[in-house]
C-alpha positions in Angstrom: 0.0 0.0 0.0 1.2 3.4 -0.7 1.5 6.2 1.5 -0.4 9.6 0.2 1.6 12.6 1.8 0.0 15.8 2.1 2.4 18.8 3.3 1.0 21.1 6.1 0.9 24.5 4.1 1.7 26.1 7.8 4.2 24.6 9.5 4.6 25.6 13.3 8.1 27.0 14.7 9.6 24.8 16.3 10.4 24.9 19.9 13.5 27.2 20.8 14.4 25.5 24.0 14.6 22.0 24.1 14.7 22.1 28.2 11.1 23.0 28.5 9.4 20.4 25.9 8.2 18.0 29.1 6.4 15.3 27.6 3.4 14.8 25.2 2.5 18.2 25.2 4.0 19.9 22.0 3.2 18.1 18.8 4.7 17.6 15.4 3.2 19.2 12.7 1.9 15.7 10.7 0.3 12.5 11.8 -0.1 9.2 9.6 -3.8 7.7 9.4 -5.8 5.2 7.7 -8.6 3.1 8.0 -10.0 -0.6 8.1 -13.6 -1.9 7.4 -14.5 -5.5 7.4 -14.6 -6.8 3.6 -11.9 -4.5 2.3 -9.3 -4.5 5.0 -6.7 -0.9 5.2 -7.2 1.7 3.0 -6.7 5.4 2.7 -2.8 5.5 4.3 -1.4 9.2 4.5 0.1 11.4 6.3 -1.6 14.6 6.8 -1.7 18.0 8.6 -2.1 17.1 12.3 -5.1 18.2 13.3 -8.1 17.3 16.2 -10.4 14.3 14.5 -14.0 13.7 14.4 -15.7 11.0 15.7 -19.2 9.9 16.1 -20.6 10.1 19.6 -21.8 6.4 19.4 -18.2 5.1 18.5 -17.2 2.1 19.8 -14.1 2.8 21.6 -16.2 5.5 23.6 -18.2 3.0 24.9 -16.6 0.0 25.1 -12.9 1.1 25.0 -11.5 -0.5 22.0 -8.4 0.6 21.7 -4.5 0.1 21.8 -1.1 2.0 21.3 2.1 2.0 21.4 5.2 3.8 22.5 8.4 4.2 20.9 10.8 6.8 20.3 13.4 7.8 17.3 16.3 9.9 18.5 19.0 12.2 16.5 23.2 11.1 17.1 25.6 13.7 17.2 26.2 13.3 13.5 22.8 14.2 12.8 21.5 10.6 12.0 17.9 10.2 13.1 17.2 6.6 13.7 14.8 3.9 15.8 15.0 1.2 18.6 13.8 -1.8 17.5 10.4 -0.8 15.8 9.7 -4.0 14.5 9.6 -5.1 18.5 6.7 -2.3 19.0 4.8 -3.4 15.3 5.1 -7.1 16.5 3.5 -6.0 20.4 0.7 -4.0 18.6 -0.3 -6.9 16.5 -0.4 -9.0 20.3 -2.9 -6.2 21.2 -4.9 -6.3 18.2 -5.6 -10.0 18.3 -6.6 -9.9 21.9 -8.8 -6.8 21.8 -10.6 -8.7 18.6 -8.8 -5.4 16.1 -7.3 -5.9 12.8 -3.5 -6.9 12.5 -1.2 -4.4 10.3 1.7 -6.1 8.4 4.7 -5.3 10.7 6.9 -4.2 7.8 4.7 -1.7 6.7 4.0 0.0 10.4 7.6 0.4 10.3 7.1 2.1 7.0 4.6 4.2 8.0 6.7 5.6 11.2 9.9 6.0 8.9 7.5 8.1 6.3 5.9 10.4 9.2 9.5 10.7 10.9 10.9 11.2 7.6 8.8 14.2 7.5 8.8 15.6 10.4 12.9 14.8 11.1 13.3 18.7 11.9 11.3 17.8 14.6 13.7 15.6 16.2 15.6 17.3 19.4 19.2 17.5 19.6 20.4 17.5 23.1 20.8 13.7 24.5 18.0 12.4 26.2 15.9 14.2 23.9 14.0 12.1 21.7 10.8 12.7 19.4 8.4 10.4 21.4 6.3 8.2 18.7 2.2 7.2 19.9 1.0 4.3 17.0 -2.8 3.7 18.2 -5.9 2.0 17.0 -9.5 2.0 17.7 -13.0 0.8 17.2 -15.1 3.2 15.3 -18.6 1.8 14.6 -20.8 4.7 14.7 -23.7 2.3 16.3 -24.6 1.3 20.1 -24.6 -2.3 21.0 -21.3 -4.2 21.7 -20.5 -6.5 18.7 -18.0 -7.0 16.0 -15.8 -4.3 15.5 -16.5 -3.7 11.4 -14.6 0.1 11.2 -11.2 0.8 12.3 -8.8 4.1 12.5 -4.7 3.6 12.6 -3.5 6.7 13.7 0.4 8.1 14.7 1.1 11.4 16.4 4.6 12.3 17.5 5.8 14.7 19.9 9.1 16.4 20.9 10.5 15.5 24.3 12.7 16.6 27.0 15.1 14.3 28.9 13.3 12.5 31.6 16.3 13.5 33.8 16.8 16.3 33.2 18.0 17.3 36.6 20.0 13.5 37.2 19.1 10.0 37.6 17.2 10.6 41.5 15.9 6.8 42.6 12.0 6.8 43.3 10.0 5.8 45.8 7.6 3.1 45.2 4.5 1.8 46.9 3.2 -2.1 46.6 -0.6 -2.3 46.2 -2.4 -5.0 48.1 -6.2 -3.7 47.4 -6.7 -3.1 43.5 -5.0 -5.5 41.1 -3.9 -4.1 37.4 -4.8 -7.5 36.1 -5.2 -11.0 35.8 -4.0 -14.0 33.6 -6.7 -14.2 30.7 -7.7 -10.6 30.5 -5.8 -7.8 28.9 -2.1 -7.3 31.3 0.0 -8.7 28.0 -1.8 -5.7 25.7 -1.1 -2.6 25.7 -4.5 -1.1 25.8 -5.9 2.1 27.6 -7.8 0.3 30.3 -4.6 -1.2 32.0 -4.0 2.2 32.6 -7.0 3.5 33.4 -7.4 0.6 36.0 -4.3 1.8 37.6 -5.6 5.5 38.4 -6.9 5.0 41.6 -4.2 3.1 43.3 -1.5 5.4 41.5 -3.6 8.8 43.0 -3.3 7.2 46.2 0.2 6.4 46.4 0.5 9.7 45.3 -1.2 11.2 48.0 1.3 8.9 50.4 4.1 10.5 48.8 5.0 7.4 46.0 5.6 8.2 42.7 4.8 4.6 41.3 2.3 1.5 42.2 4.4 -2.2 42.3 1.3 -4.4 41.5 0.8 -8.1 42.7 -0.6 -10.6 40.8 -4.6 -10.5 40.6 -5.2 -14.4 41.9 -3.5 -14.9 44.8 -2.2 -11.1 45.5 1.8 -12.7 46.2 3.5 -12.2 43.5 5.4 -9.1 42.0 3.9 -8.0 38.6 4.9 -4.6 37.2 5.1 -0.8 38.6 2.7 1.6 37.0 3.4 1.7 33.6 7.0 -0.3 33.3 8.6 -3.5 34.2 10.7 -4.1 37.6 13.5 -5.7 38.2 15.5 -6.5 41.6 19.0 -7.7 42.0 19.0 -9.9 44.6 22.0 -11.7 46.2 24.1 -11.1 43.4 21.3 -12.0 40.3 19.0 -10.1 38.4 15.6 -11.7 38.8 12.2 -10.2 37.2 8.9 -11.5 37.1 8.2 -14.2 34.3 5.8 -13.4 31.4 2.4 -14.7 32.4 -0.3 -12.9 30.4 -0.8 -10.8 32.7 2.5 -8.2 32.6 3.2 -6.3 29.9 6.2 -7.5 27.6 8.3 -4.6 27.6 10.4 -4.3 25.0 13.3 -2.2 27.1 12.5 -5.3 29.7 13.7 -7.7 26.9 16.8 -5.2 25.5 18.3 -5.5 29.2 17.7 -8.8 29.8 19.9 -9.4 26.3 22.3 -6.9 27.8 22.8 -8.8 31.0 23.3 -12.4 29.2 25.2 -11.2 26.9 27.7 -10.0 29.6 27.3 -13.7 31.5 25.5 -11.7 34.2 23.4 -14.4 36.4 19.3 -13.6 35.3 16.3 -14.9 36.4 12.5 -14.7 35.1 10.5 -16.2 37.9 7.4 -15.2 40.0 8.8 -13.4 42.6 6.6 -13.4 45.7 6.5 -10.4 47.9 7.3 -11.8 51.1 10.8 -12.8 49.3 11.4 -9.4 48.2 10.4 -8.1 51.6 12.4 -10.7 52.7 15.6 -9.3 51.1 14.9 -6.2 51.9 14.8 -6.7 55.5 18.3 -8.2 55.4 20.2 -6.1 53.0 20.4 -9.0 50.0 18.3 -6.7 48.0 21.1 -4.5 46.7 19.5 -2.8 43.9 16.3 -2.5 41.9 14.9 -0.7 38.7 12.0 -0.3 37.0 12.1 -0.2 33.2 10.0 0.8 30.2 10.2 3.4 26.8 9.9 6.6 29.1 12.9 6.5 31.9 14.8 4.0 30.3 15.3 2.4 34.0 13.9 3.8 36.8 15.9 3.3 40.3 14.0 2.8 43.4 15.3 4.0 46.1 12.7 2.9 48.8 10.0 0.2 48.9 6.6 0.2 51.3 4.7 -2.4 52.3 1.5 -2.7 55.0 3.0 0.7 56.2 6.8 -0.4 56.7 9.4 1.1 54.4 12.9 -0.1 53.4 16.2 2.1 51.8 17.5 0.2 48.8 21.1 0.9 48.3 21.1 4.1 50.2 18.5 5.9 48.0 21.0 5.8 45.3 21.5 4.7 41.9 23.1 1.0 41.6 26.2 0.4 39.8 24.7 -2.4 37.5 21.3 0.1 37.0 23.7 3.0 36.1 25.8 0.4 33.4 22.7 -0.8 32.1 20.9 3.1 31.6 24.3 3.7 30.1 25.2 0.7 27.7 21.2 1.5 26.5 21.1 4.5 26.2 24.6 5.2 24.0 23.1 2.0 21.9 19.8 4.1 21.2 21.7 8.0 20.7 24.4 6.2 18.8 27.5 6.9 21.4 27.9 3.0 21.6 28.3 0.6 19.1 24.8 -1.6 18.5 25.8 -5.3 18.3 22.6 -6.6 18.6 21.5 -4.8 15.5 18.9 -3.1 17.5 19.2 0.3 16.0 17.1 1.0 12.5 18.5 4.2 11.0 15.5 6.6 9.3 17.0 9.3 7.8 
C-alpha cells in the first residue's frame, strides 16, 4: 500500500528550547492515518496535517474502549543521524494487542514504513540534546458509529509524535515506590499482555493514592493470589538480589516490555546471572529486610530504568542501596542509552536508521 503525503501549508516554529518540551504536550506538525472496514481490509494511508479528529458520539471505543497503542521513540546522534529502537519489536507487540482486543492486525513491515514516512517528514522535529527524543504514539480504535457491543466492522490507525525533554533532566534521582495490596492491574486471561488504555485507566486509583502517600509509582501483585510481584505503573521491575537479576516471568498478565527484553539481552550477553520467575513479595520483603536486595529498577520506553530508592509495604518502608542509583542500573541506563543515541556501538542490531 502506498503512502499519500499531504504537506501542512503552515508549518509551526519549532520549539526554541529543548529544556522545556516536558512530555506529550507539543506536537509535530503531521500525523499518519488510515482506516479498516470488514470486507476491504486498510485503506486510505497518508500522512496529513495534524489536526483534532472527528468521531461519532456512538463510537465504539467511547463505549466499550477498544483501543491500543504504542510507544516508541526515534532519537537524532551527534552526526545528525535520526534513527529507531527496534520498531519492529513495537509493530510485532501491537499486532499481540490487536488480536486480543478482537482489532485488525497491520503487516509489521509496513508499520515500520509508516513511522519511517511520518518521521521522515517531520525529522526537523527531532531534538538534539541527549536524552531528547521525538516520542512516537502508533494507536488504534474501534469506530462503529452504532450502540450495542459486537463486531468491531470500522477501524482508524492513527500516529502522532511529539518532541520531548530528557526525563532527567535534573539527574538520575531513585523513586519511591508503593506495593498495592487492594486493586489488582490485572489478571491471567484478561488484557495485562496488551497494551490497551484500560490497563492504565485501571491503575488510576491506586496510582492517585500512592500519590497522595508520597509514592511516585504503584508495584502491583498478581490479581489471583495477591503474592507475586507484577509490574510498577506503567514499566517492568527488576531486583538484583543476592548477586542476580531476577524479574517477574511473562504470564499474560505483565506487559512484555520491549526495554525489559533489551536488558535482559544486555545482561546475558555479559554472562551476568538472570532470572524470570514469579517473585513473591514476602521474598522481596524478605531481602529487603536483610540487605540481600542490593538494587532495583523499573524499566520501560519513558525512563529507560527507573531506580528505586525505597519500597513500602503494609506501612513499613525499606532504603535500597542508600537511595542511590546502583552500579549495574547505572551500566545498564548507560550501555542502553549510547546504543539508542548512537554513542555505543549496536551489536545486537537493534538500531534501524530513518534518515
Amino acid at each position: 500500500m502506498e503512502i499519500k503525503i499531504t504537506h501542512n501549508p503552515n508549518p509551526a516554529p519549532k520549539p526554541a528550547d529543548e529544556s522545556s518540551l516536558g512530555f506529550g504536550r507539543i506536537f509535530t506538525d503531521h500525523m499518519f492515518q488510515m482506516e479498516w472496514d470488514r470486507g476491504s481490509g486498510w485503506h486510505d494511508a497518508q500522512v496529513v496535517p495534524f489536526e483534532n479528529l472527528t468521531i461519532h458520539p456512538a463510537s465504539t471505543v467511547l463505549h466499550y474502549g477498544l483501543e491500543i497503542f504504542e510507544g516508541m521513540k526515534a532519537y537524532r546522534t551527534a552526526q545528525g543521524q535520526v534513527q529507531l529502537f527496534r520498531p519492529m519489536e513495537n509493530a510485532l507487540r501491537m499486532n499481540r494487542s490487536a488480536l486480543r482486543m478482537s482489532l485488525p492486525e497491520i503487516p509489521p513491515e509496513f508499520m515500520v514504513k509508516v513511522i519511517d514516512t511520518l518521521v521522515s517528514v517531520d525529522r526537523d522535529w527531532v531534538p538534539h540534546g541527549f536524552g531528547t527524543s521525538l516520542y512516537i504514539r502508533p494507536f488504534m480504535f474501534g469506530d462503529d458509529a452504532k450502540l450495542g457491543l459486537h463486531t468491531v466492522d470500522h477501524v482508524r490507525f492513527l500516529v502522532i509524535a511529539s518532541p520531548s525533554g530528557s526525563y532527567y533532566a535534573e539527574g538520575i534521582n531513585p523513586v519511591k515506590i508503593i506495593i498495592e495490596d487492594e486493586d489488582v492491574r490485572a489478571v491471567r486471561g484478561g488484557t495485562g499482555y496488551a497494551k490497551c488504555g484500560g490497563n492504565y485507566a485501571a491503575s488510576q486509583r491506586a496510582g492517585e493514592r500512592a500519590e497522595a502517600k508520597g509514592y511516585s509509582q504503584v508495584l502491583w501483585l498478581d490479581g489471583v493470589e495477591r503474592r507475586y510481584v507484577e509490574e510498577v505503573g506503567a514499566m517492568n521491575i527488576m531486583f538484583k538480589i543476592a548477586g542476580k537479576v531476577v524479574t517477574p516471568a511473562l504470564n499474560g498478565s505483565i506487559l512484555p516490555g520491549i526495554t525489559r527484553m533489551s536488558i535482559l539481552e544486555l545482561l546475558r550477553d555479559g554472562g551476568f546471572p538472570v532470572e524470570e520467575r514469579r517473585v513473591s513479595v514476602d521474598e522481596l520483603v524478605a531481602a529487603a529486610r536483610d540487605g540481600t536486595l542490593e538494587e532495583a529498577w523499573g524499566c520501560g520506553t519513558a525512563a529507560v530504568v527507573s531506580p528505586v530508592g525505597r519500597l513500602a509495604y503494609k506501612g513499613e518502608e525499606f532504603i535500597i542501596h542508600n537511595e542511590k542509583i546502583g552500579s549495574l542500573t547505572q551500566a545498564l541506563y548507560d550501555r542502553l542509552t549510547g546504543i539508542q543515541w548512537g554513542q555505543l556501538d549496536d551489536p545486537f542490531g537493534w538500531i534501524h536508521p530513518v534518515c
